[in-house]
N, C-alpha and C positions, 0 to 999 in steps of 0.2 A: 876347486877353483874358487878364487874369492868373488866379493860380488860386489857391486859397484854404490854408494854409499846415497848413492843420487837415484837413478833408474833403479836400481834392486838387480841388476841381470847378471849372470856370473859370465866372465868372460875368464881364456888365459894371462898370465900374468902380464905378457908380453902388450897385452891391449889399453894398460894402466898408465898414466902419466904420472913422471916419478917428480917427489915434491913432500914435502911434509906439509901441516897445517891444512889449509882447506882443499888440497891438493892431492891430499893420502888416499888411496882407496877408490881414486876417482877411473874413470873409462875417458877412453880418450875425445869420447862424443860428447857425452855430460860438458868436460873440459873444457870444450870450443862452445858449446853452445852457453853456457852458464858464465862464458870470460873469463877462464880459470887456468888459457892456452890457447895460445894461437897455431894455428893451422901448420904454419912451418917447421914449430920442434915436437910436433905429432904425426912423424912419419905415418905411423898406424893406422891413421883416422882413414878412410874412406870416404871424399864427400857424394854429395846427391849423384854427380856426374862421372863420378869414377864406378858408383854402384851402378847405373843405368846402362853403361858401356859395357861392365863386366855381364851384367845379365846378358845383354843382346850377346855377346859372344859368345857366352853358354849355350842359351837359345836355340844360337845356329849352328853350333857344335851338333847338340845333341837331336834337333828336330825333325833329321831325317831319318832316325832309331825308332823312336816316339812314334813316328807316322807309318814306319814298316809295323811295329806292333802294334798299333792300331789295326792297321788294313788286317792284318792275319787274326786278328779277334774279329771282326767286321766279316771278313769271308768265313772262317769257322761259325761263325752264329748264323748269317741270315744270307751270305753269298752261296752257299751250293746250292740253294734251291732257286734260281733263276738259271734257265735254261742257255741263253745265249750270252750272258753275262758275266760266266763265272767262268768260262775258258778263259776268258782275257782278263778278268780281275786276277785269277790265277796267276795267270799268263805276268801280268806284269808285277806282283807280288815276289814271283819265283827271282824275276830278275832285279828288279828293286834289291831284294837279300842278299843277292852275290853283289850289287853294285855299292850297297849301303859300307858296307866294311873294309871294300879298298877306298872308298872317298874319304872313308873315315881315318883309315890307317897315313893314306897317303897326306892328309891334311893337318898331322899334325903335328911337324913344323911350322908351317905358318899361324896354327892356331897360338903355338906356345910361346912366338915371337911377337905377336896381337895381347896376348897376356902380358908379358913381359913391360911391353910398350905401355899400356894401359896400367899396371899396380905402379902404385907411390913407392 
């Protein structure tokens, strides 16, 4: 992969704004930041607010994955040994797993339509 003549980061090809002279080799971030391209024929570019949107989406895709393997690291380590507290952390672990993977499955139309929406 080449690498950007400005920042040094190697990106794919596809992330390059095409141009000869002080233009070659450039990443399409350099480009807008340095005046070398404007935002419009930098499809590619991602600004501050399209990145901030796309995290929270991810975010919320995956945080209810995240937090079921948490809690079953959390219960495996220090939850069996409380007596009245680990039937129900159990208890709600067990269902959490069965519930995490249809919300997940069932959600991801509308996740991929929220992407969609969101990329340039």
């Amino acid at each position: 992969m080449p690498a950007c003549r400005m920042c040094k980061q190697n990106y794919p090809q596809s992330q390059f704004i095409s141009g000869n002279g002080p233009r070659y080799q450039v990443c399409a971030r350099c480009g807008i930041e340095h005046g070398l391209a404007d935002p419009a024929e930098t499809p590619q570019f991602y600004s501050d607010e399209v990145l901030n949107a796309r995290l929270s989406l991810y975010t919320r895709r995956h945080l209810p994955w995240a937090s079921v393997l948490m809690g079953w690291i959390l219960f495996l380590s220090i939850g069996r040994g409380i007596e009245l507290w680990s039937g129900l952390f159990f208890g709600v672990l067990a269902l959490s797993s069965l519930v995490v993977p249809v919300l997940h499955f069932m959600g991801s139309a509308r996740f991929r339509a929220e992407l969609s929406r969101i990329t340039p």
